[in-house]
MIGUTI-784434 format. One record per residue: residue in one letter; x, z, y of N, C-alpha, C in turn; residue number from 1. Coordinates in steps of 0.001 Angstrom, whole numbers, padded with zeros to 6 digits. Example, Ala and Ser with C-alpha at 12.3 -4.5 7.8 and 13.67 -1.06 7.14 Angstrom:
2
   resn       nc1       nc3       nc2      cac1      cac3      cac2       cc1       cc3       cc2   resi
      A    013190    007800   -005690    012300    007800   -004500    013200    007800   -003300      1
      S    012850    007080   -002250    013670    007140   -001060    012900    007870    000030      2
***
This chain:
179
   resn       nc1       nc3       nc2      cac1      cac3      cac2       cc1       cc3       cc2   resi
      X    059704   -047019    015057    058549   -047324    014261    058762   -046903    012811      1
      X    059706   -046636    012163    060198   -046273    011014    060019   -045251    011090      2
      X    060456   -044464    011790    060241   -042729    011320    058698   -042398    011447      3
      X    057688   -043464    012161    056136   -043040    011916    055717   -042906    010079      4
      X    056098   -044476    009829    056016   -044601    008619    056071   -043728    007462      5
      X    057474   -043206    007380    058167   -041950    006729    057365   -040641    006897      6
      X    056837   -040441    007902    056144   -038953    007980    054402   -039307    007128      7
      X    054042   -040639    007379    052889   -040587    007153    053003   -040594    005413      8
      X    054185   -041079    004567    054405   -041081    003591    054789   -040055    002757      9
      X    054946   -039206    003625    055790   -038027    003597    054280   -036858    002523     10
      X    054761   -036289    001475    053494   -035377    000950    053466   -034183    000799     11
      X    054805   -033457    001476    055005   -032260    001613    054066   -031187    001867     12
      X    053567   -031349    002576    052337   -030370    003331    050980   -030720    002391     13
      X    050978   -031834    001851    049299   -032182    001370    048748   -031013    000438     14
      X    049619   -030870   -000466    049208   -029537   -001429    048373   -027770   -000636     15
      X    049185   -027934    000602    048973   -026463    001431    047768   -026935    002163     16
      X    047631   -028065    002313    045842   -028508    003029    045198   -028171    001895     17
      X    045263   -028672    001107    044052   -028629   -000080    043922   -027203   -000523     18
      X    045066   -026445   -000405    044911   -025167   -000885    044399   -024340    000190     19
      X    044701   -024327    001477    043596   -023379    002484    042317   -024423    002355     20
      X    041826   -025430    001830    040405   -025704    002200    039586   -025252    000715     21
      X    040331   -025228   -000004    039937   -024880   -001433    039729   -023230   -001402     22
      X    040598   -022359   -000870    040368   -020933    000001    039033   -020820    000595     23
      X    038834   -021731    001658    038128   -021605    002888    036489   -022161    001775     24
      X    036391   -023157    001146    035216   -023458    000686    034819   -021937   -000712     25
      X    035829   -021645   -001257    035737   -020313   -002228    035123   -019014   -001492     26
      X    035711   -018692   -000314    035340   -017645    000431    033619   -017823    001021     27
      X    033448   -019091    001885    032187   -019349    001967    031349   -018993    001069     28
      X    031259   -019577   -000522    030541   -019526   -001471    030853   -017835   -002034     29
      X    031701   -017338   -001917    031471   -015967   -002115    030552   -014582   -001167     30
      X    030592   -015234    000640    030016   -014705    001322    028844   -014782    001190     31
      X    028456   -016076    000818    026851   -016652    000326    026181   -015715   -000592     32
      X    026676   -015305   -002282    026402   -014823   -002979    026531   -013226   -002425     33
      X    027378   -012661   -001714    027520   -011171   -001141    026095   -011374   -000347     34
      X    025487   -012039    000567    024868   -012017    001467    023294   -011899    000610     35
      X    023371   -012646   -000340    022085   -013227   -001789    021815   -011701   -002520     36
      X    022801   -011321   -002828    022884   -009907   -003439    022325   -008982   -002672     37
      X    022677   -008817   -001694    022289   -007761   -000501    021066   -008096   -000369     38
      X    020593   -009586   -000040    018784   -009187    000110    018206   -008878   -001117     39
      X    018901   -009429   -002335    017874   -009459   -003336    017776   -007777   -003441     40
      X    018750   -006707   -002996    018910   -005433   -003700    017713   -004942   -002629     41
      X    017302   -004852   -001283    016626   -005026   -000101    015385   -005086   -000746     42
      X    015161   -006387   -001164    013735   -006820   -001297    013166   -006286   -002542     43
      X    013967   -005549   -003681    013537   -004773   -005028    013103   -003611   -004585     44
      X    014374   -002749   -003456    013808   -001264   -002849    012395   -001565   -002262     45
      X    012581   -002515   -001371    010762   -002702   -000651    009992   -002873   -001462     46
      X    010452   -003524   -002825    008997   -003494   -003713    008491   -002402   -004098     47
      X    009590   -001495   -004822    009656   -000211   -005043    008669    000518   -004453     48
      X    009414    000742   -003459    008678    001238   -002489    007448    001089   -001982     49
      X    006634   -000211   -001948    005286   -000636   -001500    004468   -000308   -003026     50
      X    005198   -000363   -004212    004073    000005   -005716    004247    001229   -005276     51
      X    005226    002110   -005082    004921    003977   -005043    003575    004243   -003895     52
      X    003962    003625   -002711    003123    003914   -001866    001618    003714   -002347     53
      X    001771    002244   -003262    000329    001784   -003864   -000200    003356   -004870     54
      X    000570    003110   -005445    000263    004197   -006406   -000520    005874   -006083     55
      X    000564    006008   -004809    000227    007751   -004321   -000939    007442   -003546     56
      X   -001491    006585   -003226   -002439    005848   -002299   -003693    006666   -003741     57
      X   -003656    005340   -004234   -004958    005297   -005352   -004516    006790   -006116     58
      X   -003842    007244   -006614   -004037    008499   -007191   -004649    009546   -006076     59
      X   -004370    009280   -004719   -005236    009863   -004121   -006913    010261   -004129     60
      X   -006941    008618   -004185   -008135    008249   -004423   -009440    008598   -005618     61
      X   -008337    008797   -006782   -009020    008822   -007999   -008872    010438   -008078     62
      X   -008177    011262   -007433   -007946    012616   -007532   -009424    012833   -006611     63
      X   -009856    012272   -005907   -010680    013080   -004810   -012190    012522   -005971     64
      X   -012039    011340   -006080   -013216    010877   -007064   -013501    011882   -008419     65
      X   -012547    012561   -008985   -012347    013525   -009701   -013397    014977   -009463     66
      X   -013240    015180   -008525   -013699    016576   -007945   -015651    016024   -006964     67
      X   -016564    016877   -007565   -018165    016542   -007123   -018177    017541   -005836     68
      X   -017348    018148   -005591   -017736    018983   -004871   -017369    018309   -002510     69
      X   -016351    017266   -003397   -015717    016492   -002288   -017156    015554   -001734     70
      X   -018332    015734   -002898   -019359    014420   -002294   -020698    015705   -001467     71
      X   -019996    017023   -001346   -021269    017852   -000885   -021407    017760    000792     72
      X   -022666    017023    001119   -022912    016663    002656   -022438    017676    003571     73
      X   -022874    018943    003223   -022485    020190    003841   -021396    020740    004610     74
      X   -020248    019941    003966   -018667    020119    004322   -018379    018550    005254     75
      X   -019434    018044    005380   -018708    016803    006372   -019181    016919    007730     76
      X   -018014    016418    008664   -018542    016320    010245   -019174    014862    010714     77
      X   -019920    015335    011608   -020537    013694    011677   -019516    013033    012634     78
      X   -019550    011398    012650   -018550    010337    013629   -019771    010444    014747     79
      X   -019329    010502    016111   -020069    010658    017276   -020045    009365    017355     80
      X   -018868    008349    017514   -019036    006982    017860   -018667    006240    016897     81
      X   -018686    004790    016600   -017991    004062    015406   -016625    003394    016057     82
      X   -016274    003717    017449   -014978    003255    017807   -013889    003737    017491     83
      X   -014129    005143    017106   -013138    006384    016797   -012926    006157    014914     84
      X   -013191    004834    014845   -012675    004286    013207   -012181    003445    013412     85
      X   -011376    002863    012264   -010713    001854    011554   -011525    000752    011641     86
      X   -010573   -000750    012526   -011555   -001577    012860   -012643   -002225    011596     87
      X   -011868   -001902    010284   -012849   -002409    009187   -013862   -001750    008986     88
      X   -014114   -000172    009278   -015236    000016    008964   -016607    000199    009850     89
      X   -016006   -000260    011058   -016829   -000277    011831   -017968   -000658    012020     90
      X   -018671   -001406    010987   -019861   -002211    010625   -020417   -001725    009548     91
      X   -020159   -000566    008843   -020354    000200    007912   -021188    001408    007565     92
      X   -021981    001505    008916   -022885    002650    009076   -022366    003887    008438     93
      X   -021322    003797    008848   -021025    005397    008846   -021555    006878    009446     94
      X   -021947    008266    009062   -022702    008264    010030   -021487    010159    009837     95
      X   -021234    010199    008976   -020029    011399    008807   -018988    011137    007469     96
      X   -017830    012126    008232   -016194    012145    007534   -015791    013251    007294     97
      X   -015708    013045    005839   -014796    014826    005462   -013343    014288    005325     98
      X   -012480    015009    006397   -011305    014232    006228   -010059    014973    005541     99
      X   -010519    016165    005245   -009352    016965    004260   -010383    017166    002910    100
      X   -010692    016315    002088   -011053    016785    000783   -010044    016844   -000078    101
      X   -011019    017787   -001498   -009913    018640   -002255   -009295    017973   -003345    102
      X   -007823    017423   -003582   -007306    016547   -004135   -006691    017414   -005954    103
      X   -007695    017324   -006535   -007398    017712   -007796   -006704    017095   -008689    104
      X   -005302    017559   -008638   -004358    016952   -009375   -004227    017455   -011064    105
      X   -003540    017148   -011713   -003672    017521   -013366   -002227    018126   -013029    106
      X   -002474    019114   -014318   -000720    020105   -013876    000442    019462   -013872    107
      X    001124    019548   -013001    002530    019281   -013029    003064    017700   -012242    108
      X    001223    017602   -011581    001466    016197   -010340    001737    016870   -009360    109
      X    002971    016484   -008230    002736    016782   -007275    003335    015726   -006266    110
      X    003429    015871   -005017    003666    014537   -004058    004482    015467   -003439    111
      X    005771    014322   -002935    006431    015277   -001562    006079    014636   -000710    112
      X    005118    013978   -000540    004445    013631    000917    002955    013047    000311    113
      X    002343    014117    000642    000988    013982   -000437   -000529    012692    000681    114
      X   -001213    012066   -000364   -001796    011301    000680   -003012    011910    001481    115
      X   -003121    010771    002694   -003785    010942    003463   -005370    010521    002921    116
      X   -006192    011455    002377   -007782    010961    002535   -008823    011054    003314    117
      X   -009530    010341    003768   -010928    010641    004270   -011689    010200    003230    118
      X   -012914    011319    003293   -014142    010329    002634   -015429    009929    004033    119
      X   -015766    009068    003871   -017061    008422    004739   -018432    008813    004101    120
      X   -019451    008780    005091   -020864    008746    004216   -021392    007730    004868    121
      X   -022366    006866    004203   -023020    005998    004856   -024283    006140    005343    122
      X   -024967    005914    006162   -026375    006451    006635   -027330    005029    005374    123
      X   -026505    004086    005272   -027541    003208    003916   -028383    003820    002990    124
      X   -029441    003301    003025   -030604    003889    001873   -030922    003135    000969    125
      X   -030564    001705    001108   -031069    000851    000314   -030738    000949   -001384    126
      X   -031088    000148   -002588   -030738    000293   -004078   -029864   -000320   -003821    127
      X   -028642   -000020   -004674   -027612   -000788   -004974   -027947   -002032   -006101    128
      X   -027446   -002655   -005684   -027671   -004427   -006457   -026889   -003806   -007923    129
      X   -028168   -004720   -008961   -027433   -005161   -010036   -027559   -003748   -011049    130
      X   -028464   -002694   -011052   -028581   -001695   -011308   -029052   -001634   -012828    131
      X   -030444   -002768   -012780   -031105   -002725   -014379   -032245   -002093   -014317    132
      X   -032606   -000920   -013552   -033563    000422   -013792   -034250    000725   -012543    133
      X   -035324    001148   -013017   -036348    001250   -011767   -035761    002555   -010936    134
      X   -035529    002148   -009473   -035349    003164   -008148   -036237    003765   -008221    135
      X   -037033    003966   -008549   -038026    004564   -007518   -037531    006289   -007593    136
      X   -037110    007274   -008665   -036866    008145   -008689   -035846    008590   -008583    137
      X   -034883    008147   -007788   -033699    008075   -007358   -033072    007831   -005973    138
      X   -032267    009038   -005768   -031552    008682   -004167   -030293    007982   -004585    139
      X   -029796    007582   -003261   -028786    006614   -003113   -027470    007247   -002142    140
      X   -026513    007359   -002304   -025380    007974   -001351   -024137    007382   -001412    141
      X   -024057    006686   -000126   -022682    006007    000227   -021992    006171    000796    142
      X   -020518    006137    000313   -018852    006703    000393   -018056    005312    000292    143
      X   -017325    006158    001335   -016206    005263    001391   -014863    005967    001352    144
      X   -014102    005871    000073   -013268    006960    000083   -011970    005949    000490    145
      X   -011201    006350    001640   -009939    005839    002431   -008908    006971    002052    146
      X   -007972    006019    001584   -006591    007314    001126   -005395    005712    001578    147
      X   -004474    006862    001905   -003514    006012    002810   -002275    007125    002155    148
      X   -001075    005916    001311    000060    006890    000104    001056    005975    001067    149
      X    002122    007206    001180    003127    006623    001303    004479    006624    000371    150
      X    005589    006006    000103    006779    005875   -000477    006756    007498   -000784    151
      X    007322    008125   -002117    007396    009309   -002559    008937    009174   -002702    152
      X    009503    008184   -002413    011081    008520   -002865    011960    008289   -001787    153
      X    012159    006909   -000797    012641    006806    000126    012752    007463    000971    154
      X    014188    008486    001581    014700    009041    002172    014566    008694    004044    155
      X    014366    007331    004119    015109    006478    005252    013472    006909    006338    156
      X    013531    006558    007263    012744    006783    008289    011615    006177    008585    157
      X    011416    004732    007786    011183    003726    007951    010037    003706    005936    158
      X    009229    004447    005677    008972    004659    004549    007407    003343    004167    159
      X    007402    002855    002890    006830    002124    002738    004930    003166    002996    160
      X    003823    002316    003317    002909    002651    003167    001986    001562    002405    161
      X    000622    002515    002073   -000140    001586    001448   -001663    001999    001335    162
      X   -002583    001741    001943   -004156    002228    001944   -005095    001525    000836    163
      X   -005607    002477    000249   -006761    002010   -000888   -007975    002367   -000114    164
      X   -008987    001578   -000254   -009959    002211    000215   -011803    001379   -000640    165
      X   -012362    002612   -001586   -013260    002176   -002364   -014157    002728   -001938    166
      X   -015212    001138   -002104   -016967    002088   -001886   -017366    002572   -003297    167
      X   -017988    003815   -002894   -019233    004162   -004076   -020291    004538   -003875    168
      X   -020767    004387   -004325   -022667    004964   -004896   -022909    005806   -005673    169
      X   -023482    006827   -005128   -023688    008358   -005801   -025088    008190   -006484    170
      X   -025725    008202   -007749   -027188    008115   -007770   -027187    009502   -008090    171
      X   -028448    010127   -007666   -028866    011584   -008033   -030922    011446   -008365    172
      X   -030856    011955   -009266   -032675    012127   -009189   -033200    012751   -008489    173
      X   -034583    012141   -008110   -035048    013050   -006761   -036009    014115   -007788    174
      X   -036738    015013   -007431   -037484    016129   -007616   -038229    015410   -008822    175
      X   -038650    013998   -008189   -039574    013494   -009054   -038963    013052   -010435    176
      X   -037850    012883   -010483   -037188    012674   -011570   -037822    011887   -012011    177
      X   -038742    011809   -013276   -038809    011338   -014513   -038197    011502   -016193    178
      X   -038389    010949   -016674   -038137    011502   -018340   -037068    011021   -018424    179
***
């Protein structure tokens, strides 16, 4: 019964416990912060990446809005069905899509993966709300310009995307014009 005593009194070893658990809790808290780092570096590239995509998206957009010649009926094919669209616009009376219009960039823009646009026309005739001024001598023409940008920098396979897509209203005077 004595020699139990003696070992339990004994403090030889206590220092080498405390020092592998003092190890073992250091390493944890370092894997933690390695693991914290790694997403946070993750989740900055994806941001990155989802504003570029935003970006090449809408410069799409505003490049095609740029150019009058992208709104000439002449150059668009008509949609045979509204299933062969995007489930959002399907309620949109679409009635034709010019889907390669001409993306007028200012010198020295260019994309290495340039965006995707369609423009829409709407078969709508109605005035647009909120105008101020008498319709009566005036047509009405509705677009829906869809541009879809993706990541301009990411290498990886897996590239961020991002779709803008704005209505507009074309007013033009009819014959009858007015003053």
């Amino acid at each position: 019964m004595d020699w139990k005593k003696k070992i339990l009194k004994e403090e030889a070893g206590y220092s080498l416990v405390v020092a592998l658990m003092m190890i073992l809790v250091l390493s944890v808290i370092g894997l933690a912060a390695a693991f914290n780092s790694n997403l946070e570096v993750r989740l900055s590239g994806n941001k990155r990446g989802a504003t570029n995509a935003f970006y090449t998206a809408d410069g799409g957009a505003q490049s095609v809005l740029a150019d009058l010649a992208n709104f000439s009926l002449s150059s668009y094919s008509l949609v045979p069905n509204s299933s062969s669209l995007a489930v959002e616009l399907r309620n949109e009376d679409i009635d034709s899509q010019k889907t390669s219009p001409s993306l007028s960039m200012p010198s020295g823009i260019s994309f290495a993966d340039p965006p995707r646009v369609t423009i829409y026309h709407s078969s709508k005739t109605k005035v647009p709300r909120g105008l101020g001024f008498s319709a009566v001598h005036f047509e009405f023409n509705y677009y829906i310009i869809d541009s879809l940008g993706r990541d301009q920098i990411d290498a990886s396979s897996t590239k961020a995307n991002s779709e803008v897509r704005e209505k507009i209203v074309r007013i033009l005077p009819t014959a009858l014009g007015g003053s």
